[in-house]
N, C-alpha and C positions, 0 to 999 in steps of 0.2 A: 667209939661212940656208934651205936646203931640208931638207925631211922628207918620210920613205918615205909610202907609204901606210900600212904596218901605224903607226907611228909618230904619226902623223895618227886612226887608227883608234882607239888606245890614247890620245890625249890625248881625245877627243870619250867616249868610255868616263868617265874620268877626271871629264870637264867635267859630264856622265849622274848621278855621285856625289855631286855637288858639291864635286870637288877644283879650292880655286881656283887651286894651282899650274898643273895644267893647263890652264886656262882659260888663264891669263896667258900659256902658252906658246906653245897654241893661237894665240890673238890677235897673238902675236910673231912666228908664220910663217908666219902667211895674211891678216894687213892689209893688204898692200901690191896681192897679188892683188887682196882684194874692193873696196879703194876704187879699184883701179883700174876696175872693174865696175861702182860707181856712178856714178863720172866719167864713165864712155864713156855710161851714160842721160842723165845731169844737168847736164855740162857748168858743172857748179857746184863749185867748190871745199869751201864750206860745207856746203852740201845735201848734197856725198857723206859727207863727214867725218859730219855727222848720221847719214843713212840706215847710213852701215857701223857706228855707237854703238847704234842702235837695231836693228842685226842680232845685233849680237852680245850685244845684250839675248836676244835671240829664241835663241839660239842656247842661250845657260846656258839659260834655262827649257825649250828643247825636245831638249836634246841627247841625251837618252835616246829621240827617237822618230829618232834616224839608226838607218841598217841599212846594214851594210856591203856587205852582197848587193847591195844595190840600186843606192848608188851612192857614190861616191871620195865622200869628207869635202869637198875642195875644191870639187866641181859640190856639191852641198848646201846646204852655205855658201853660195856663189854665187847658186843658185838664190832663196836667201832674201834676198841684196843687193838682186837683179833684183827680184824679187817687191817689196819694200821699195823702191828706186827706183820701180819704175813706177806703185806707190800713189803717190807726190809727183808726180810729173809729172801724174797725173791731179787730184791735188788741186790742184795749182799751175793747171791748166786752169780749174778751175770757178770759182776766186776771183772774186770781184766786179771789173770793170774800173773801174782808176781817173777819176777827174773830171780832164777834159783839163787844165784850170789847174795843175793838182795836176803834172802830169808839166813842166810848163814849168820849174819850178822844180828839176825830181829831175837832177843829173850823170850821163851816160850814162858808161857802162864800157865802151860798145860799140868794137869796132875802126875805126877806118880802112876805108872801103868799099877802098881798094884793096888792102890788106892779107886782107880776105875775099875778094876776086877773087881775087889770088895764092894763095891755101889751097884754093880749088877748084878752081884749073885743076892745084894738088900733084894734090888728090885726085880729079881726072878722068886725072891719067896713072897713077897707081897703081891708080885700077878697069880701067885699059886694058892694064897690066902684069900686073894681077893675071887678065885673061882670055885670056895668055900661056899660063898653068900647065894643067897636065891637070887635068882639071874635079874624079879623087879628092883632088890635091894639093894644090887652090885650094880647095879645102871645110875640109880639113886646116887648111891657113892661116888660113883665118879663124874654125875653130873655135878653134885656140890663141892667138890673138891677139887676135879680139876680142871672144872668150866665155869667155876664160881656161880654157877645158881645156887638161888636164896632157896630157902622153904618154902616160903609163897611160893613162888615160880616152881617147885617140884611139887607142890600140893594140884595146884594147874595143871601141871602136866600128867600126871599120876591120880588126880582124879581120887585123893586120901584128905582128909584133914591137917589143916598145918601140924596140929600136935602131935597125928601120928607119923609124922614125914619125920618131923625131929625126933620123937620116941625109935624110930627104927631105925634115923641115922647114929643115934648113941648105941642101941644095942648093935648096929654091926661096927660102925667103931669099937667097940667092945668084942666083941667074937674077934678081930684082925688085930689088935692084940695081945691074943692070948695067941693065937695062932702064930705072932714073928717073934714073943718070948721066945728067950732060947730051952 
């Protein structure tokens, strides 16, 4: 389900009131975005599903200090997944290292070392695909894909028309396809 911006604007209003219909809708059209926001930090299934419960704790308590002026509802959001992942990665850092006995015993979840080879040589042809694209396009791209800005929010920043933000995110989507066929 997609929502406009003013739409997005008016439900974070809503959420500002303390109307939890809003909230609930809120949470119904932009979870999908922000856990995928925590995933691309945390690479943790659990941990994002946490961090995005605990954003959107943040979010009803602070939803009154969004400002439209400033920025889309989704980068904001966002912004607070990020911020909220990158606190756990640093906390996951400092933890006390376990006693080596201790890990003999623990079932690794880890893949297949050959199964990580093949996932980085995917993503050594696709950083080699992706320095294919003209350097505005390639920025484009991986603001919308893997910082989750919207079109709106790349049209803003880029200073194009929504419809040629998405027109030239499809044709390089398009070129980096043809480029990782084998």
């Amino acid at each position: 389900m997609r929502s406009s911006r003013q739409e997005l604007d008016a439900l974070l209003a809503g959420v500002s009131r303390g109307d939890e219909a809003a909230f609930a809708e809120l949470y119904q059209v932009t979870s999908a975005k922000l856990y995928g926001v925590a995933l691309r930090i945390l690479r943790s299934k659990e941990a994002a599903e946490d961090v995005v419960q605990d954003s959107y704790f943040k979010v009803w308590e602070r939803a009154g200090d969004f400002d439209p002026k400033i920025a889309a509802p989704v980068t904001w959001m966002a912004a607070i997944v990020r911020n909220r992942a990158l606190d756990e990665v640093r906390r996951r850092a400092a933890r006390p290292q376990a006693d080596v006995s201790e890990l003999d015993s623990v079932e690794s979840d880890d893949e297949p070392p050959l199964e990580v080879l093949g996932r980085r040589e995917d993503l050594d042809r696709l950083m080699r695909c992706l320095e294919g694209l003209e350097p505005e396009k390639r920025q484009m791209v991986r603001l919308a894909y893997l910082d989750g800005l919207s079109r709106e929010a790349l049209a803003v920043q880029f200073g194009h028309p929504e419809g040629t933000i998405k027109t030239w995110l499809r044709r390089s989507l398009a070129q980096l396809k043809r480029c990782l066929e084998p």
